[in-house]
DSSP file (Angstrom, degrees, kcal/mol; ACC not computed):
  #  RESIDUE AA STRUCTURE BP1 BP2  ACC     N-H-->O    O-->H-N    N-H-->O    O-->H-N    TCO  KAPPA ALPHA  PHI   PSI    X-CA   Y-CA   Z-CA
    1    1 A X              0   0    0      0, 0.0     2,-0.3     0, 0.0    24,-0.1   0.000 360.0 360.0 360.0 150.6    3.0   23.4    1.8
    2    2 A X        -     0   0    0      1,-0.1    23,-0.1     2,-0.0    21,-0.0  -0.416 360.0-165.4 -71.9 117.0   -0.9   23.4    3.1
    3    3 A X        +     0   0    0     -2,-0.3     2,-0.5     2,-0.0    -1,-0.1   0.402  62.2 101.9-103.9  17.8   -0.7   21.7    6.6
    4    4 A X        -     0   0    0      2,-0.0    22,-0.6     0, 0.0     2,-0.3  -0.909  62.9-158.2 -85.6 145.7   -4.4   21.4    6.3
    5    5 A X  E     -a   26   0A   0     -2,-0.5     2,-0.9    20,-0.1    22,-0.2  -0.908   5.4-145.4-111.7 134.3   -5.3   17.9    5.4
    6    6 A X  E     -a   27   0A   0     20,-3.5    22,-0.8    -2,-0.3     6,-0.0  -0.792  17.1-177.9-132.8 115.4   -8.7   17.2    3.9
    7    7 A X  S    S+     0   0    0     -2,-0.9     2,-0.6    20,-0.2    21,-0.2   0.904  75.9  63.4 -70.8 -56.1  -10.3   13.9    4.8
    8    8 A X     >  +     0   0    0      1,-0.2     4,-1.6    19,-0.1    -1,-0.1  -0.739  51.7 169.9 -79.5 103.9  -13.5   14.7    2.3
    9    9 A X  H  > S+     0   0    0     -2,-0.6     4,-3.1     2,-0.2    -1,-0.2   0.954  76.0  55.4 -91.1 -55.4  -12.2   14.8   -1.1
   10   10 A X  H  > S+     0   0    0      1,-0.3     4,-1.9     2,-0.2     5,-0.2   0.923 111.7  47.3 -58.3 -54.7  -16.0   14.9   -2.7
   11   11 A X  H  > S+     0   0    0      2,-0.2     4,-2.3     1,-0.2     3,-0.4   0.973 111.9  49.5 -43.2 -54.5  -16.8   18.0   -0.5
   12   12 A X  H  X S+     0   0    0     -4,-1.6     4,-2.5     1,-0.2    -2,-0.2   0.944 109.2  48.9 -40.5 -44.7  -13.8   19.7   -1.3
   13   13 A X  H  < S+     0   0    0     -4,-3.1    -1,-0.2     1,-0.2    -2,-0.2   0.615 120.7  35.2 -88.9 -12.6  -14.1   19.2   -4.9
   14   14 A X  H  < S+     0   0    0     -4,-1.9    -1,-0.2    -3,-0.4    -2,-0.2   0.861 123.7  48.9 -88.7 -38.0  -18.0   20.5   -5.0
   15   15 A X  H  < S+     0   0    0     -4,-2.3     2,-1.2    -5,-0.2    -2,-0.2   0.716  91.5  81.7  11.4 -75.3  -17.1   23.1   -2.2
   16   16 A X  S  < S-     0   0    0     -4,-2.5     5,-0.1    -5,-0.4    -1,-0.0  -0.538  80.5-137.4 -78.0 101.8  -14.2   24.5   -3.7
   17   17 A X        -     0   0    0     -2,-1.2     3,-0.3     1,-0.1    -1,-0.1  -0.036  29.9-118.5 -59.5 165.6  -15.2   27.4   -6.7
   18   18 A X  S >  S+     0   0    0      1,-0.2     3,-1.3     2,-0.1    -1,-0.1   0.822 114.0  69.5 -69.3 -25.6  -12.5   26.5   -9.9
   19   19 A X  T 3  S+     0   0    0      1,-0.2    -1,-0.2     2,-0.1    -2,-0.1   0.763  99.4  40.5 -81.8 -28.3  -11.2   30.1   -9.3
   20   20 A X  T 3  S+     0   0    0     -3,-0.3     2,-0.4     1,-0.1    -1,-0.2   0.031  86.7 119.1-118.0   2.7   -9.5   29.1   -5.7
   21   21 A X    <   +     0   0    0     -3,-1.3     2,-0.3    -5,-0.1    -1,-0.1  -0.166  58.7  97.0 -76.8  36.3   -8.3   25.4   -7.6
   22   22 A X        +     0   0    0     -2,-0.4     2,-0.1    46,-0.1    40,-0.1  -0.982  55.6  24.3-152.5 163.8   -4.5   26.2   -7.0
   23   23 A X  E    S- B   0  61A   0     38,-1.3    38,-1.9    -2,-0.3     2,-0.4  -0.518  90.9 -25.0  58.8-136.0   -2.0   25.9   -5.3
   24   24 A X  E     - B   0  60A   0     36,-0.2     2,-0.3    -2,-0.1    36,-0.2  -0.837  52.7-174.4-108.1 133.0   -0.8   22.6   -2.6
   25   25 A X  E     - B   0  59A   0     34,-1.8    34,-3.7    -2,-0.4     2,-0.4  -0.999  19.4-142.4-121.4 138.7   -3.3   20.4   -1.0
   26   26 A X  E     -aB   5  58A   0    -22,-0.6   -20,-3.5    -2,-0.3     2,-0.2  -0.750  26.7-179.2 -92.8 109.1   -3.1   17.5    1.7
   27   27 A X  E     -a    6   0A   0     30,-1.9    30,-0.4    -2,-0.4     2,-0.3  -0.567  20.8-156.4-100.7-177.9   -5.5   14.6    1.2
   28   28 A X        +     0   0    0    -22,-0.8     2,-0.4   -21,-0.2    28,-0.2  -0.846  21.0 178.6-163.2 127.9   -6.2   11.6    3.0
   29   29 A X        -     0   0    0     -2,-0.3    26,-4.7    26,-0.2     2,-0.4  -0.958  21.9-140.6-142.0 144.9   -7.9    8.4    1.1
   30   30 A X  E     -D   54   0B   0     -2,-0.4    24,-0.2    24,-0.2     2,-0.2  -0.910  13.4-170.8 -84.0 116.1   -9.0    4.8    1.9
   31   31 A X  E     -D   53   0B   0     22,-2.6    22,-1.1    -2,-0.4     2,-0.3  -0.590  14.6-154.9 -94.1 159.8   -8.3    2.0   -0.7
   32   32 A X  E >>  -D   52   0B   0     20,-0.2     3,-5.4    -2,-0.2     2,-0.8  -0.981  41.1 -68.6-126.2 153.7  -10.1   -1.5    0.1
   33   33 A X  T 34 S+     0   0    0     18,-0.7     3,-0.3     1,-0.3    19,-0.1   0.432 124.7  46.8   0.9 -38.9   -9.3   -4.9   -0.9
   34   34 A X  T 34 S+     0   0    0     -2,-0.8    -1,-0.3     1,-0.2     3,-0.0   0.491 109.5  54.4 -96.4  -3.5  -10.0   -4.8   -4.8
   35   35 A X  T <4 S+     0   0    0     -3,-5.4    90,-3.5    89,-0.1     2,-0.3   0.503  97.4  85.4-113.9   6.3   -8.2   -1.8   -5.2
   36   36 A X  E  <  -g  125   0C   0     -4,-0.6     2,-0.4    -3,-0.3    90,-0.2  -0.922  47.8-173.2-116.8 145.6   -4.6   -3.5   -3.2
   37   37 A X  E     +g  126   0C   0     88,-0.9    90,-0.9    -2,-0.3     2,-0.4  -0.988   4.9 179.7-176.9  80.1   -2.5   -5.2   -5.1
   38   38 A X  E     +g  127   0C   0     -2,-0.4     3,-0.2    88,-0.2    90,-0.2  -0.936  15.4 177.4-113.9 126.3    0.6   -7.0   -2.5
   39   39 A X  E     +g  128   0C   0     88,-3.3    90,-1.8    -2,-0.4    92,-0.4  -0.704  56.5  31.9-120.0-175.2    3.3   -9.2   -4.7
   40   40 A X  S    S-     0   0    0     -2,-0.2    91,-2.4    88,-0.1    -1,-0.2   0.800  82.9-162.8  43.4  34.3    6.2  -10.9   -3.6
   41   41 A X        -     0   0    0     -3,-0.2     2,-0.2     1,-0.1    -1,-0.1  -0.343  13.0-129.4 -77.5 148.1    4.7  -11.7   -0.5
   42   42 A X    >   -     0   0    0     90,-0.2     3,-4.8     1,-0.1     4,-0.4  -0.404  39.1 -97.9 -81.3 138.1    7.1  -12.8    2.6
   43   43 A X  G >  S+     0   0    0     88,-0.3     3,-0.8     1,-0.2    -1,-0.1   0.784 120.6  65.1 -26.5 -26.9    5.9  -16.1    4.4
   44   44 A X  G 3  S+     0   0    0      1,-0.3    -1,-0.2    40,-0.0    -3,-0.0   0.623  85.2  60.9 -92.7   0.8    4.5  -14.2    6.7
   45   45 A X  G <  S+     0   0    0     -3,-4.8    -1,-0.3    39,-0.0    -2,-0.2  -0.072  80.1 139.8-102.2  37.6    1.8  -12.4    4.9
   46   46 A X    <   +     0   0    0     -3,-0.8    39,-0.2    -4,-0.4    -4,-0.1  -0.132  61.1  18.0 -47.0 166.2    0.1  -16.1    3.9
   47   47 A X  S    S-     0   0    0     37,-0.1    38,-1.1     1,-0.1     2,-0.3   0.767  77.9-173.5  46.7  96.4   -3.5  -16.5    3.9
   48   48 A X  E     + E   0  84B   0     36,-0.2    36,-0.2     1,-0.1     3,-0.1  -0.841  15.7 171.9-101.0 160.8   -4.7  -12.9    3.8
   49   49 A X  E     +     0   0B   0     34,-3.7     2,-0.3     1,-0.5    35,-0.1   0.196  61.5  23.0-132.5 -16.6   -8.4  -12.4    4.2
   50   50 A X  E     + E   0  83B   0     33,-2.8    33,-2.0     2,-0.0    -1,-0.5  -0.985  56.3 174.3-140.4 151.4   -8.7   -8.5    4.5
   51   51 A X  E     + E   0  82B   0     -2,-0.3   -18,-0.7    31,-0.2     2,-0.3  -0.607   4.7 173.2-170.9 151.2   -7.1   -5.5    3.7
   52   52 A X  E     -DE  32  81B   0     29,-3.5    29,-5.5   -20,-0.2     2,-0.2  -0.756  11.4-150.8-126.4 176.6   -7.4   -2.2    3.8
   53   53 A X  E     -DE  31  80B   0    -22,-1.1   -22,-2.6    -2,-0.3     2,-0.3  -0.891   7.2-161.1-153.6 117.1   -5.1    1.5    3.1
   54   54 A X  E     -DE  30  79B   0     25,-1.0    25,-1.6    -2,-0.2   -24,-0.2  -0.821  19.8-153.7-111.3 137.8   -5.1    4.7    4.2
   55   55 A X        -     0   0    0    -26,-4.7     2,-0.2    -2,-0.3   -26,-0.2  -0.077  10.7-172.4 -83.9-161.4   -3.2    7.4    1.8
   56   56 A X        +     0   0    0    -28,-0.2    20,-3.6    -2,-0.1    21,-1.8  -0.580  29.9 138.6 177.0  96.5   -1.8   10.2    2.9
   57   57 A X  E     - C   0  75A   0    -30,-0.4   -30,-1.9    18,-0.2     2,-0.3  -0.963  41.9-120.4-165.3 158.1   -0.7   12.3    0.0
   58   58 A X  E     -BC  26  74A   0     16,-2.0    16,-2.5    -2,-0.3     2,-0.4  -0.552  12.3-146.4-101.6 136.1   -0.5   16.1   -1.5
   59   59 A X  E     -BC  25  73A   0    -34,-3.7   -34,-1.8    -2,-0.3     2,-0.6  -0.938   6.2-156.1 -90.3 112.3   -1.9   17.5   -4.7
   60   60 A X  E     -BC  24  72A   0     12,-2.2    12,-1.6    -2,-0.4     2,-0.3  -0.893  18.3-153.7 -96.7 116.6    0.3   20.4   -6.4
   61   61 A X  E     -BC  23  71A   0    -38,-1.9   -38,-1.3    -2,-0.6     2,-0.3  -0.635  13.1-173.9-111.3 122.1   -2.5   22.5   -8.6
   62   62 A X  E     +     0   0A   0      8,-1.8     7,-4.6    -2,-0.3     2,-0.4  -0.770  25.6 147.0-112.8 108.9   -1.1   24.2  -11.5
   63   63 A X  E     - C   0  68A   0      5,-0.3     5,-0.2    -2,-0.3     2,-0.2  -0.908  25.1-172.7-146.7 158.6   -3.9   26.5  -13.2
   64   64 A X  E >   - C   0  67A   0      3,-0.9     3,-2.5    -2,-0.4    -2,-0.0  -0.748  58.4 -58.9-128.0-177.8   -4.6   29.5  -15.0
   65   65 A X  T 3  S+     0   0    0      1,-0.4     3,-0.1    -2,-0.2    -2,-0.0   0.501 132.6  51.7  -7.0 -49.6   -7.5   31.6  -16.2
   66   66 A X  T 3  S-     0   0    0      1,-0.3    -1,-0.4     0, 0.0     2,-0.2   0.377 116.2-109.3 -92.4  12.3   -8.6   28.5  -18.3
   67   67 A X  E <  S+C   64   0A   0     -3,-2.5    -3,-0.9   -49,-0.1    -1,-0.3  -0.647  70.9   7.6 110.3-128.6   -8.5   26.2  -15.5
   68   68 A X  E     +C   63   0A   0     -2,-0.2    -5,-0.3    -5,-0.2     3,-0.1  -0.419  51.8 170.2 -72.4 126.5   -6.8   23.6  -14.3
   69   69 A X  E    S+     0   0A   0     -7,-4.6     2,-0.5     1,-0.3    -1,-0.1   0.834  71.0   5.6 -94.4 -56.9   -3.1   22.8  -16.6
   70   70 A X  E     -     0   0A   0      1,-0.0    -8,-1.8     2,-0.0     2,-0.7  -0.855  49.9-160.6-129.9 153.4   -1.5   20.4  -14.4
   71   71 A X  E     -C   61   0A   0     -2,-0.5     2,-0.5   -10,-0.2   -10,-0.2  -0.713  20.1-161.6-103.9 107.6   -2.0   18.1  -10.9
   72   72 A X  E     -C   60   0A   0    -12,-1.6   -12,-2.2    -2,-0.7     2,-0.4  -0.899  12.7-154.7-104.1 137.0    1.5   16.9   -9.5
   73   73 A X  E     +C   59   0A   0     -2,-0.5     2,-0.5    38,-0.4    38,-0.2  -0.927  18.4 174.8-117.5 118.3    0.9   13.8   -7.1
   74   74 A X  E     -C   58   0A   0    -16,-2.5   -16,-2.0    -2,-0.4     2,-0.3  -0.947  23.0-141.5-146.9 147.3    3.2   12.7   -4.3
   75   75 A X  E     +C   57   0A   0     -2,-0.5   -18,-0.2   -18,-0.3     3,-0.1  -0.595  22.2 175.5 -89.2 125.2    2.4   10.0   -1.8
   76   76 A X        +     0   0    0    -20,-3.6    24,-2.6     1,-0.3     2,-0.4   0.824  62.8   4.2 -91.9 -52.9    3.5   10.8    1.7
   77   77 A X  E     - F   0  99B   0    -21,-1.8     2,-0.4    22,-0.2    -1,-0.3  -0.999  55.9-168.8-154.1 112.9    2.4    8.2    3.8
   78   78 A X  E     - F   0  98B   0     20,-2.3    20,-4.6    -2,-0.4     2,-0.4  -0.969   5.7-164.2-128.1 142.7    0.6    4.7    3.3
   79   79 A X  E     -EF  54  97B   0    -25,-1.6   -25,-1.0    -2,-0.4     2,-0.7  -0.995   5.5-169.7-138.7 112.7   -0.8    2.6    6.2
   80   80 A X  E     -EF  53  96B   0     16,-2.3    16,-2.9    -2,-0.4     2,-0.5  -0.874   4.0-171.3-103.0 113.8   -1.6   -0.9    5.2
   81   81 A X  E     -EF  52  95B   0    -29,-5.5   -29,-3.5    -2,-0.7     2,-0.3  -0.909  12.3-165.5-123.9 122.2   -3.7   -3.2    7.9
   82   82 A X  E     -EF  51  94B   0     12,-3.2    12,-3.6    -2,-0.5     2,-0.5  -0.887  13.8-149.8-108.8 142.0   -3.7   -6.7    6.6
   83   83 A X  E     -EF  50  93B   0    -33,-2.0   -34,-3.7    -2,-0.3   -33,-2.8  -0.903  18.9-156.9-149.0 101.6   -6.3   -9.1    8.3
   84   84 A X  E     -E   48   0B   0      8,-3.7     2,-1.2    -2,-0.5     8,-0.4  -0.658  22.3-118.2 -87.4 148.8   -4.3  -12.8    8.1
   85   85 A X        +     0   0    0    -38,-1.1     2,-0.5    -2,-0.4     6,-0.1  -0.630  37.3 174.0 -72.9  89.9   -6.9  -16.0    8.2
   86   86 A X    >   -     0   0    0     -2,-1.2     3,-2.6     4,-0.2     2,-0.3  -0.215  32.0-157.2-100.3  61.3   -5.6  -17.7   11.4
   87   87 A X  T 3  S+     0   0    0     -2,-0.5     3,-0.1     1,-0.4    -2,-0.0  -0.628  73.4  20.4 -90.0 126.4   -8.9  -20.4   11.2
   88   88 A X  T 3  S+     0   0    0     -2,-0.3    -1,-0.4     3,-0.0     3,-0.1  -0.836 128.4  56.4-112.1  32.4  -10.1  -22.0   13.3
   89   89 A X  S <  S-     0   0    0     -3,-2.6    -3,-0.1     1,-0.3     2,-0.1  -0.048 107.8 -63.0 -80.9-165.5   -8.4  -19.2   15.9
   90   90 A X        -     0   0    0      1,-0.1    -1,-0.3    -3,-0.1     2,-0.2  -0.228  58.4-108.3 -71.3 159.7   -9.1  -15.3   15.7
   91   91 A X        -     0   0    0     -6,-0.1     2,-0.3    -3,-0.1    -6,-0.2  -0.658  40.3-122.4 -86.1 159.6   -7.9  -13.9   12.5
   92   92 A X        -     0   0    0     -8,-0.4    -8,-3.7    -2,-0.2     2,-0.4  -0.914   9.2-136.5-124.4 143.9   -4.4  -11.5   13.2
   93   93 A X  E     -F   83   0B   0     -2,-0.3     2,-0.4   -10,-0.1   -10,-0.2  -0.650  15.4-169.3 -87.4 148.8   -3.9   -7.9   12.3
   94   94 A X  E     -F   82   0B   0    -12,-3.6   -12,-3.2    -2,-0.4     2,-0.5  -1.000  10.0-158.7-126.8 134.4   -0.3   -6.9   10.6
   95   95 A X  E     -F   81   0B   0     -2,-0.4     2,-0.5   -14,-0.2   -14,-0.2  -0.931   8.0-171.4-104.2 136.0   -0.1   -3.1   10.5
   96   96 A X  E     -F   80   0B   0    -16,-2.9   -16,-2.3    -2,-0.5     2,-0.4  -0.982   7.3-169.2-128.0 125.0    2.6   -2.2    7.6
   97   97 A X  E     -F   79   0B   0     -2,-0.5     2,-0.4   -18,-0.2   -18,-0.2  -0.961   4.0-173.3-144.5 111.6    3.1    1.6    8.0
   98   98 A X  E     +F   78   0B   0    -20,-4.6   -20,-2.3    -2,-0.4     2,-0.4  -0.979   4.8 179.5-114.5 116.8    5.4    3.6    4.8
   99   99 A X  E >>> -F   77   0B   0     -2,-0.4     4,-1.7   -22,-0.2     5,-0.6  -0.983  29.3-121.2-132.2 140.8    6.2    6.9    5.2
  100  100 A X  T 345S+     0   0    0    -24,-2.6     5,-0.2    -2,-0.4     3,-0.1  -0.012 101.0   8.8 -38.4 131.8    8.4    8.6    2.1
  101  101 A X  T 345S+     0   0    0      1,-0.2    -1,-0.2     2,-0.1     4,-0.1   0.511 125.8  65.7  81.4 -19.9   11.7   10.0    3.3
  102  102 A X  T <45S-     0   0    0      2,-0.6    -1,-0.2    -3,-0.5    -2,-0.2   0.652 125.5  -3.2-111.2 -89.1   11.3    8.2    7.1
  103  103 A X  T  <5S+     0   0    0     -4,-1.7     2,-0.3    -3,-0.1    -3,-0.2   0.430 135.5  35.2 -86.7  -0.6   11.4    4.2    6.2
  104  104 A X  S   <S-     0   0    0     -5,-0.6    -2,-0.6    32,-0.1     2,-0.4  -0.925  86.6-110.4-157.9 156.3   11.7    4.2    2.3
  105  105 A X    >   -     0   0    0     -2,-0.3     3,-1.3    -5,-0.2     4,-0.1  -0.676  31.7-123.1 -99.6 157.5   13.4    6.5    0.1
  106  106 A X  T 3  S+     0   0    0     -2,-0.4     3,-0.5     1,-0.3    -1,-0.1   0.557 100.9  72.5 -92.1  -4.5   11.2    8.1   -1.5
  107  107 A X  T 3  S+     0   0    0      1,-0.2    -1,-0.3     3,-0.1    -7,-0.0   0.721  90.8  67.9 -57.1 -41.2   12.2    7.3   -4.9
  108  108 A X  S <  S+     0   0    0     -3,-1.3    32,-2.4    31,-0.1     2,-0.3   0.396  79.3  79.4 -33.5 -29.8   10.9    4.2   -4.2
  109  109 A X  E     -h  140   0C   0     -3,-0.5     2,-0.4    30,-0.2    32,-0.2  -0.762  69.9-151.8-108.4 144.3    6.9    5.4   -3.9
  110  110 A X  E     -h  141   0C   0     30,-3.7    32,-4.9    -2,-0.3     2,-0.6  -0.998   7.4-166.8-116.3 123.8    5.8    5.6   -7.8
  111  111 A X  E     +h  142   0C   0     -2,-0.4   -38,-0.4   -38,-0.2     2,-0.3  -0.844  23.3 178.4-108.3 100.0    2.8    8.6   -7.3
  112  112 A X  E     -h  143   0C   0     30,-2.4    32,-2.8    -2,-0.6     2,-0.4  -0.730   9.6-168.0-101.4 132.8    1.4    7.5  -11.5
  113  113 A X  E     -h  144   0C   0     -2,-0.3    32,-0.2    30,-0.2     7,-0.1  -0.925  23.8-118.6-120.9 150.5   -1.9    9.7  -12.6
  114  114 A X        -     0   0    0     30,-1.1     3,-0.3    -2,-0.4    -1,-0.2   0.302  40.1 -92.4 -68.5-166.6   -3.8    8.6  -15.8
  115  115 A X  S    S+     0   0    0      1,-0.2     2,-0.2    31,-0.2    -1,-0.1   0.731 128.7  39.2 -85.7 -29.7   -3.9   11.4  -18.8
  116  116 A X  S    S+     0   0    0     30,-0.4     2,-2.1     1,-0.1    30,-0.4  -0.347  79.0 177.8-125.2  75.4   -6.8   12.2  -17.2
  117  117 A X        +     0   0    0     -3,-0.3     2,-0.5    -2,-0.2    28,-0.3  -0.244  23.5 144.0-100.3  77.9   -6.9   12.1  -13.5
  118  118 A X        +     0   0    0     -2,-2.1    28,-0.6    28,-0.2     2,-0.3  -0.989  62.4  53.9-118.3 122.9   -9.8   13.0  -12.5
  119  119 A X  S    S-     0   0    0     -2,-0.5     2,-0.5    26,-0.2    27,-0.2   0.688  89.4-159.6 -53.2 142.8  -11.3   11.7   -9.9
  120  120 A X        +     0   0    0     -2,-0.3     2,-0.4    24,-0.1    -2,-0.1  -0.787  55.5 107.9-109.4  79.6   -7.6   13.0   -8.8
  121  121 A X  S    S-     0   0    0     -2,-0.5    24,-0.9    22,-0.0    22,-0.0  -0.985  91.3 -87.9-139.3 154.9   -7.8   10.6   -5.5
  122  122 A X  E     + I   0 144C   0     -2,-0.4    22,-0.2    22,-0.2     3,-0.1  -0.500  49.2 179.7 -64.1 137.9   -5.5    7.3   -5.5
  123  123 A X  E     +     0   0C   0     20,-3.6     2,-0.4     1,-0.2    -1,-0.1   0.329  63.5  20.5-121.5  -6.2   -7.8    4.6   -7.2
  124  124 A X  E     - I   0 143C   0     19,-1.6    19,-1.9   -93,-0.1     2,-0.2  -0.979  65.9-153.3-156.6 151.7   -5.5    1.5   -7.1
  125  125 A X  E     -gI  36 142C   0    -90,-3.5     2,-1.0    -2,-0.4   -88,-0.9  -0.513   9.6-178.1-124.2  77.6   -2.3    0.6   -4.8
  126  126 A X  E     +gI  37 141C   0     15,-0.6    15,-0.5    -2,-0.2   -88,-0.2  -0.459   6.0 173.8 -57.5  56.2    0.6   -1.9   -6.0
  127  127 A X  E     -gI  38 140C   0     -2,-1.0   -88,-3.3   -90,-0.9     2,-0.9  -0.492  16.2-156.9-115.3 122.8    3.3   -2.4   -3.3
  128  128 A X  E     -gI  39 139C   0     11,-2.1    11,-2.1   -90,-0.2   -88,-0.1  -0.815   3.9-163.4 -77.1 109.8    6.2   -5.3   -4.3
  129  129 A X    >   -     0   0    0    -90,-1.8     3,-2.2    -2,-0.9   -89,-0.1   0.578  24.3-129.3 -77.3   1.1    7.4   -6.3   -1.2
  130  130 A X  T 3   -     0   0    0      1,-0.3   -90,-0.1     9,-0.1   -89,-0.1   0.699  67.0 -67.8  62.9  16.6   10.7   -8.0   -2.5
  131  131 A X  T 3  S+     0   0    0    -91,-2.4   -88,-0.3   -92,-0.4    -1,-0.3   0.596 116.2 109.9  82.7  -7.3    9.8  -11.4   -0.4
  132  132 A X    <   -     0   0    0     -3,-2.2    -1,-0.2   -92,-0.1   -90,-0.2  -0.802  67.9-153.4-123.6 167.2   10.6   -9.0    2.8
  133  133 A X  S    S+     0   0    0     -2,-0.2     2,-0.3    -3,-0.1    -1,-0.1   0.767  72.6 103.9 -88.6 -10.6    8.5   -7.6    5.4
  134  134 A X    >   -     0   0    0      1,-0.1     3,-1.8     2,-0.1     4,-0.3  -0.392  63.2-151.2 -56.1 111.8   11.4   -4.5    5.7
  135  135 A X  T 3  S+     0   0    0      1,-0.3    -1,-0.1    -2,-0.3   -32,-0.0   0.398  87.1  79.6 -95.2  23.3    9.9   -1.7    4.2
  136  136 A X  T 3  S+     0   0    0    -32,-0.1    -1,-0.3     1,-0.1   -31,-0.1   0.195  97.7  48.8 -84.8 -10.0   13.0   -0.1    3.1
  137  137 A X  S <  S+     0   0    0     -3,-1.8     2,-0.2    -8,-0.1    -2,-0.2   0.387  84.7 121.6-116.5   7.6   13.0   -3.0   -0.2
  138  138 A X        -     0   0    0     -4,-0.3     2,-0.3    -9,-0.1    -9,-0.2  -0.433  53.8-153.7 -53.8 133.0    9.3   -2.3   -1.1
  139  139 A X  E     - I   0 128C   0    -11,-2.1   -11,-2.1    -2,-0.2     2,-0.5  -0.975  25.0-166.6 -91.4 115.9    8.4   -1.0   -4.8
  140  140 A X  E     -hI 109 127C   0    -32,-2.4   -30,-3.7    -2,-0.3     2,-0.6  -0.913  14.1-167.2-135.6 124.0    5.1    1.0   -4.4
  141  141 A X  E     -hI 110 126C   0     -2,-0.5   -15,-0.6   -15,-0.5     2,-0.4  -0.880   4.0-172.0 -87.6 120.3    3.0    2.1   -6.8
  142  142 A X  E     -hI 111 125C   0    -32,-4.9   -30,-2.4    -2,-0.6     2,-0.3  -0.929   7.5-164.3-107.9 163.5    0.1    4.7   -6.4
  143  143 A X  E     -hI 112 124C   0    -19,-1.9   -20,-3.6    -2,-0.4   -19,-1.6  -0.978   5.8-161.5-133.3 123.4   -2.2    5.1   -9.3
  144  144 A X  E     -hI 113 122C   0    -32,-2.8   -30,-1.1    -2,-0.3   -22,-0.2  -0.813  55.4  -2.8-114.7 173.3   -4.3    8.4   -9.0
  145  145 A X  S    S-     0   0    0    -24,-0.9     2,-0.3   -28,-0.3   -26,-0.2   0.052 100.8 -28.7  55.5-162.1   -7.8    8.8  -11.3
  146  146 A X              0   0    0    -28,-0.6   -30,-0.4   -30,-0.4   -31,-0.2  -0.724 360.0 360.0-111.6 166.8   -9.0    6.3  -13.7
  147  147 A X              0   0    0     -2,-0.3    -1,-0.1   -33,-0.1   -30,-0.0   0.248 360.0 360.0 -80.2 360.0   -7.8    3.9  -15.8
């Protein structure tokens, strides 16, 4: 695996000739509020008023001569900071931090691409939380490209 990580996806991808569009790559991608999607929430995620998610996850780039055949997606690492409404005090941050393989099995993380997934970056994030904050009973869907 590439232990480079590449923060700028839109650089890469103008950057990067079609000819050199293989083999594994490490991204890293921000989702914001309209694009997270928390069910089953545990009492303690009430009132939410923000949140945001950074992905952490690898492209494996299948191509030949006629360009790209296939993208295989797997989700390493998601970092959820959820921003509760504590009015009329300060609002409170909850950091919820899933890494594949560590705190959840990794069977668990769905990494789902359209038929055509291009932009190939995560574009939407589901996570069931099963009613708990333990993130060993989470269901997580990422969805790369569009819908």
């Amino acid at each position: 695996m590439n232990n480079n990580r590449i923060y700028d996806y839109n650089k890469f991808a103008y950057d990067n000739p079609r000819r050199s569009n293989r083999g594994d790559y490490a991204f890293s991608a921000k989702l914001g509020t309209t694009d997270i999607f928390l069910t089953n929430l545990p009492d303690e995620l009430s009132d939410i008023s923000n949140i945001e998610a950074i992905i952490d996850y690898s492209v494996i780039v299948s191509a030949d001569k006629e360009g790209i055949q296939k993208l295989n997606f797997l989700t390493e690492k998601i970092e959820i900071v959820v921003e509760k409404d504590k009015y009329p005090n300060d609002s409170e941050e909850i950091d919820i931090d899933i890494f594949s393989g560590q705190n959840i099995q990794p069977d668990r993380i769905n990494s789902i691409s359209s038929n055509c997934p291009i932009p190939s970056y995560p574009t939407r994030l589901e996570v069931d939380m099963q009613n708990s904050m333990n993130v060993e009973n989470f269901m997580v869907d990422v969805y790369f490209g569009e819908e």
